[in-house]
N, C-alpha and C positions, 0 to 999 in steps of 0.2 A: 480455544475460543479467542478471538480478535481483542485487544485490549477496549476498542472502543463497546464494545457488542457487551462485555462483560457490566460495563457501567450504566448500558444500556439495558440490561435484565433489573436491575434495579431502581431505575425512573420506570418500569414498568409499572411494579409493586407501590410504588410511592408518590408519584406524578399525579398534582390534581389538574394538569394543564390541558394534557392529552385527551381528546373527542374517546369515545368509551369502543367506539370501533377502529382503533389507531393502526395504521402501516406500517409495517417496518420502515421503509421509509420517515415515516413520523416520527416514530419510537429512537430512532438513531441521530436523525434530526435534534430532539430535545433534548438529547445526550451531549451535543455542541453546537449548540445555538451558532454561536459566531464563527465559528470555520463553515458549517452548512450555508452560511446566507452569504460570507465570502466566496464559496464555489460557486453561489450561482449569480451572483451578482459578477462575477468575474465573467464566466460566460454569454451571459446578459452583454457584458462592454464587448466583450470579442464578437460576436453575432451581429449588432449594431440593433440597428429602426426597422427594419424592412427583413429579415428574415432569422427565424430563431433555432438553425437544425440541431446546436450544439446545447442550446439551454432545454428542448424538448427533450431531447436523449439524458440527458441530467436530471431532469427530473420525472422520466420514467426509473430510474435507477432505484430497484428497491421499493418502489412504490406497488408492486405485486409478490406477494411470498410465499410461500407455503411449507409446511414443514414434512418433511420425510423421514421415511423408519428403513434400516438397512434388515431385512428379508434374513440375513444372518445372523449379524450380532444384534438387533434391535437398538440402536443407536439410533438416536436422532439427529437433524439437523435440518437447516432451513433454505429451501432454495429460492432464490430470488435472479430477476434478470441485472446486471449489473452492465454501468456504462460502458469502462473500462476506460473514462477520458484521463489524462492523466491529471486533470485540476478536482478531480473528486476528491474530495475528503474521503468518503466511507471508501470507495477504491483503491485510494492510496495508502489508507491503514489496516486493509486486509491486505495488500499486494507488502506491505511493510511486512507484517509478520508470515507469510509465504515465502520472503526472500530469507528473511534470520531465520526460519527452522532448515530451509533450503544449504546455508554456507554454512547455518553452524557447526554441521559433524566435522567436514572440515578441517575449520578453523581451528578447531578445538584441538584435533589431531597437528598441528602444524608443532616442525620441531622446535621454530623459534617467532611464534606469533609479534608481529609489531604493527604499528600503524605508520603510517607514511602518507604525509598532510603538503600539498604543494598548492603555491596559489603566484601571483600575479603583483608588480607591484600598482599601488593602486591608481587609478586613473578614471576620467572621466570621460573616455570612448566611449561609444556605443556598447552596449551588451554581446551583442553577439560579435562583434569583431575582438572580446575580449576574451569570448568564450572558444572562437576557431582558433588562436591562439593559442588558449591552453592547453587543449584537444590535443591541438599538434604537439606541441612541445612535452607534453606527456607521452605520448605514443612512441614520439624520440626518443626520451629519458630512459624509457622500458627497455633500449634497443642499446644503449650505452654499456660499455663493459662492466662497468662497476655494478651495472643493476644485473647483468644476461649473468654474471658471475656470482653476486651474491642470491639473486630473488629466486626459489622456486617456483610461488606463484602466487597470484591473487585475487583480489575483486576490489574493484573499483566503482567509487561512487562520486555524482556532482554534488555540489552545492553554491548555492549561492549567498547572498545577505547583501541590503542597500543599509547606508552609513547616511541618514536624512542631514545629519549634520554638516558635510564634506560633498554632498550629490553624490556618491559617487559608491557604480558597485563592486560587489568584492565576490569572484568567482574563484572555488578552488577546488580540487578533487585530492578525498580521502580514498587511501589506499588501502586495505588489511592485505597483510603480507606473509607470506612463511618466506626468512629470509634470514641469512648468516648477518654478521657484522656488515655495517657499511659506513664508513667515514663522511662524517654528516659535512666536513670544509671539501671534502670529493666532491659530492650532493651538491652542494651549490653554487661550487664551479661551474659543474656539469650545465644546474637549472642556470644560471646567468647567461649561461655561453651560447645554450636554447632560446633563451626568451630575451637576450635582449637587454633586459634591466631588472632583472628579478634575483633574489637571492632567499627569496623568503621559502625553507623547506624544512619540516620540522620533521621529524624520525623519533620513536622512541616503543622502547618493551613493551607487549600487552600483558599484563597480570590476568586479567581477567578476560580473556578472550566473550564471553557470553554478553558481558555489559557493553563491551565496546561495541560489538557487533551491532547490538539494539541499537547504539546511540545514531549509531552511522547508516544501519540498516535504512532509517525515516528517511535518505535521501537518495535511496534508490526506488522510491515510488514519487516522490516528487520533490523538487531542488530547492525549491521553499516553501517556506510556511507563508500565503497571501498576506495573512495579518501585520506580519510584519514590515509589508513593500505598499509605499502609498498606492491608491487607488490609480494615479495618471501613470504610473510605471504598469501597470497591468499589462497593455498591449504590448510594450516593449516584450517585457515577461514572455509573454504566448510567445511571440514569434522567433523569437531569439531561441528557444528551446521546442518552437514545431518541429519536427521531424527528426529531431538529433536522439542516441542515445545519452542515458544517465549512468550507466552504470554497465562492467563489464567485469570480463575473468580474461583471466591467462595462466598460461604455466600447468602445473600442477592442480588448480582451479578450474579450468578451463570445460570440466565435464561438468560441473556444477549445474542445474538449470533452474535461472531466473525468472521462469516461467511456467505456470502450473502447466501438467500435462494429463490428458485422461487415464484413470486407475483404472485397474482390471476389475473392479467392484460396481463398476460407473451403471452397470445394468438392476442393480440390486436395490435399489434406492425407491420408493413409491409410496406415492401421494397418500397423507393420514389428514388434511384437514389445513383450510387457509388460514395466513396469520391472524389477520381480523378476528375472524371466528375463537378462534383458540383464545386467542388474549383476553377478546372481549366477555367471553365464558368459562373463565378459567375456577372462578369463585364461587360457578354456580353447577357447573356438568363435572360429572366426574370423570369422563374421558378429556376434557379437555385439559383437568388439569392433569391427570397422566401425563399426558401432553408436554404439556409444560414442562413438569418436575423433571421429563427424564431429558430435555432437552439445557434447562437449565444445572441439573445437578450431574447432568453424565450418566446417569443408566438404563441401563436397556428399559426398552418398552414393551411388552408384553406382545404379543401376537394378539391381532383382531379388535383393537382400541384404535379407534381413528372419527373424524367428525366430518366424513361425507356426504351423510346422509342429512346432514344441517341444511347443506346451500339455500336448496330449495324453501325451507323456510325463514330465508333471511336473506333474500335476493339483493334489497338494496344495502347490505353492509359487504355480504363475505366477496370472495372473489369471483367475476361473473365467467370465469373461462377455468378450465381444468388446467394442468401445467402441462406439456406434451409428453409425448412415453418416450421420449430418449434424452437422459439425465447426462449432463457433462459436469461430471463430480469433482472437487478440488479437497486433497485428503488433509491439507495441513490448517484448516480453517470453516468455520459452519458456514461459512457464504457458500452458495453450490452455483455453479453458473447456470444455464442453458442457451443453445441459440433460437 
């Protein structure tokens, strides 16, 4: 279950803010108030006065849900249409945990896990001419003897942070690495000789491969957290990271995939009852709270419990459309997609 979703089962049970027929959408929403209204207030500024494509598709995200029973092991989960922009919040923190259950086997098996942190000295250039920079001079790095000899392989990830104090931002990319020694005054030889005027590369052992991962994983769905970057820096934001990657593999890494792909299960999945309905009835129908329990605590759901047969008497709450018969299932988190 998504960390956020998890804290979100519990403003379910305890929330007196939420409308009694609430959305997933809603329900995820009251879970973080201020990163939900920084996404779309973000998209809002990108989109301008006169046309809104990126803030409608935002906030359809999650605003229709329905929950699903898997046909074999009776498991539940909840499928909803998701943006997939990369300044969602709930996107980004399911695409977060997707990437860490993704590289963790990995990682974990690597015979000498470390982190490798390179960044940029700092300056007050544009963003993005800071960022084709680094881009480059990484991809170099990777190609240098020191790294093609010590590094098996890795995954990489962006990030960024503004210093409101200084103007001025600070872009750099973490590394996880499976990789022999390497002589950190090599290191940033090498990074100075690339870039220019930079020396700043820090190297060091992972002990805990699982924690680092998580920490680092959050900036392969998105390069910063808005809260943190004033609101006039926004557009710069967008455009400087439109169309770019954040995050890649090599090496030994390289088979890894950053991206959900359809399971062999994806057929198996079908419609027991919309979220509305379920949430809003959870206290009084005893299917819905089936429902619920097995969706919240993990087990299976019985065969032949579901809340279909509601809609129709509760037209203006539940959902006014069925969800289509072909499920595009995602195995490492309850969001389920569809097109």
């Amino acid at each position: 279950m998504p960390p956020n979703e998890t804290t979100s089962v519990q403003h379910i049970e305890t929330t007196r803010r939420l409308p009694a027929f609430a959305s997933f959408r809603e329900v995820l929403d009251n879970a973080h108030p201020g990163e939900a209204l920084a996404s779309k207030q973000f998209y809002a500024l990108v989109d301008g006065d006169y046309s809104t494509p990126m803030t409608d598709k935002l906030l359809d995200c999650r605003s229709r849900a329905w929950f699903i029973r898997n046909e074999d092991t009776g498991h539940v989960r909840i499928a909803s249409k998701q943006c997939r922009l990369r300044w969602c919040f709930h996107c980004s923190e399911a695409r977060q945990q997707f990437i860490t259950q993704s590289v963790l086997p990995w990682f974990q098996k690597a015979k000498m896990p470390r982190l490798l942190t390179v960044t940029l000295k700092h300056t007050q250039n544009p963003l993005d001419e800071q960022i084709d920079i680094l881009y480059k001079s990484f991809a170099k790095l990777r190609n240098r003897k020191i790294c093609k000899d010590a590094i098996r392989g890795g995954v990489w990830f962006f990030q960024v942070t503004y210093n409101s104090s200084t103007g001025e931002w600070h872009p750099h990319i973490h590394a996880l690495l499976d990789a022999e020694y390497m002589l950190h005054a090599k290191l940033m030889s090498d990074w100075y000789d690339l870039t220019g005027d930079s020396t700043i590369v820090h190297i060091r052992n992972v002990d805990d491969p699982e924690r680092t991962l998580k920490h680092n994983a959050r900036y392969a769905a998105r390069p910063s957290a808005l809260l943190k970057i004033p609101k006039s820096l926004w557009k710069e934001l967008y455009y400087a990271f439109d169309g770019r990657r954040i995050c890649g593999t090599w090496g030994s890494a390289r088979k890894i995939s950053l991206r959900p792909s359809k399971p062999e299960d994806s057929g198996k999945w079908h419609d027991i009852g919309g979220f509305r309905s379920v949430i809003a009835l959870k206290d009084e129908d005893d299917n819905a709270r089936a429902i619920f329990d097995s969706w919240t605590l993990g087990i299976p759901l019985p065969e032949g419990i579901n809340m279909n047969d509601l809609g129709e008497q509760i037209t203006d709450y539940a959902e006014k459309t069925r969800p289509p018969p072909e499920w595009k299932t995602q195995n490492n988190f309850d969001y389920v997609e569809f097109n």
